[in-house]
C-alpha positions in Angstrom: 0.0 0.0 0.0 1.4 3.7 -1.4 0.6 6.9 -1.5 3.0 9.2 -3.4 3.0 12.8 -3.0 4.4 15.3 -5.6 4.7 18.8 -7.3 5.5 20.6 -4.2 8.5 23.0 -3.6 9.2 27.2 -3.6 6.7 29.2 -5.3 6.2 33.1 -5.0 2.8 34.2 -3.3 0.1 34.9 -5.9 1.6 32.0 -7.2 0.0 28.4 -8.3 1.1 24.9 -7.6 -0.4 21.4 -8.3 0.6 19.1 -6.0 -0.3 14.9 -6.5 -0.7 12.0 -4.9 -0.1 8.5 -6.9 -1.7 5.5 -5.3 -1.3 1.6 -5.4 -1.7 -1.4 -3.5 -5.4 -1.0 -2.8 -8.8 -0.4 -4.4 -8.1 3.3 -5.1 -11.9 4.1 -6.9 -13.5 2.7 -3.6 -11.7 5.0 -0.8 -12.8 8.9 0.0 -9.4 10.7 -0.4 -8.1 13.8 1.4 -5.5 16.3 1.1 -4.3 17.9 4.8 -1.5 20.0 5.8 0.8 21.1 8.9 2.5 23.8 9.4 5.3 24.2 11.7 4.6 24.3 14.7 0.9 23.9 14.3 -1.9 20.8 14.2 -2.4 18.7 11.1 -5.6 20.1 8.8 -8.1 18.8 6.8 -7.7 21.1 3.4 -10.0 19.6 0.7 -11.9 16.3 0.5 -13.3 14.4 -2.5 -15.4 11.4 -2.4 -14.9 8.0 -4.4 -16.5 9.3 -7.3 -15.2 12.4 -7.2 -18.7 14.1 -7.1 -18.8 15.8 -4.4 -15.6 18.0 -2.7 -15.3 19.9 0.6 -13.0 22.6 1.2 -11.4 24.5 4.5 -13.0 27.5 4.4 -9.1 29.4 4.2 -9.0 27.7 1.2 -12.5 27.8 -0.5 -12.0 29.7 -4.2 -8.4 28.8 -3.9 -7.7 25.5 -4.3 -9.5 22.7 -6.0 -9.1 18.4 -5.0 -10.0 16.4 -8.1 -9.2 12.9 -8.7 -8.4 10.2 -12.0 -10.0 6.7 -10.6 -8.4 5.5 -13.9 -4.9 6.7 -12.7 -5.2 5.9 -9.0 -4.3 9.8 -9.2 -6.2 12.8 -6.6 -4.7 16.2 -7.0 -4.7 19.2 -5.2 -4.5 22.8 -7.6 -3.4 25.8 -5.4 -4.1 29.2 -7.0 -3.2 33.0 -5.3 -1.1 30.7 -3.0 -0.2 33.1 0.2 2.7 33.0 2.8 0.4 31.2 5.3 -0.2 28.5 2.8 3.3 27.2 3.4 3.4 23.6 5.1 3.9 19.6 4.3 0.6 18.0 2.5 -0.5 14.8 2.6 -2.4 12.6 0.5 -4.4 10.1 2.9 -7.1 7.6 1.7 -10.0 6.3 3.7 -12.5 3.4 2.9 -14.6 3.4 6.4 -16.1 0.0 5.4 -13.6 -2.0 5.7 -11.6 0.2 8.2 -8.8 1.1 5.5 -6.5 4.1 6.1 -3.2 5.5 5.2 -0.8 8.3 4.7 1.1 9.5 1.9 4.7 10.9 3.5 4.3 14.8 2.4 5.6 17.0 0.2 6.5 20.4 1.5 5.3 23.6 -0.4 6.6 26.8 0.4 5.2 30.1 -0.4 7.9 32.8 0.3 9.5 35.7 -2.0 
């Protein structure tokens, strides 16, 4: 079982970055997928959610207009597109996969993105 993150790294503030998140190992189309984030020093956070399907999407509301979770059930792919990325933005995110069913979880290991000048 994998989840590998990608895309992040330095990227100027009003800037955009795609980050994603390649899995295997398990059934990928039947698992609610999740993007979250920590910043130093502070709690893990839920940023966007998208169900198996890919129908429906939840946001944190710093991030609402911003960013946009999508997913390729073909690819075993979910992405996370970051627009008019600010400062405070700045933190590891991490993929992490959920089928509540069959109490399946796991964690991708990060991928930093920094927003800075």
């Amino acid at each position: 079982v994998q989840l590998v993150e990608s895309g992040g790294g330095l990227v100027q503030p009003g800037g955009s970055l795609r980050v994603s998140c390649a899995a295997s190992g398990f059934t990928f189309s039947r698992c609610t997928m999740s993007w979250y984030r920590q910043a130093p020093g502070k709690e893990r956070e839920l940023v966007a959610f998208i169900n198996s399907f890919g129908g429906s999407t939840n946001y944190a509301d710093s991030v609402k207009g911003r960013f946009t979770i999508s997913r390729d059930n073909a690819k075993n792919m979910v992405y996370l597109q970051m627009n008019s990325l600010k400062p405070e933005d700045t933190a590891v995110y991490y993929c992490y996969a959920q089928r509540m069913s069959v109490q399946f979880e796991h964690w991708g290991q990060g991928t930093l993105v920094t927003v800075s000048e």
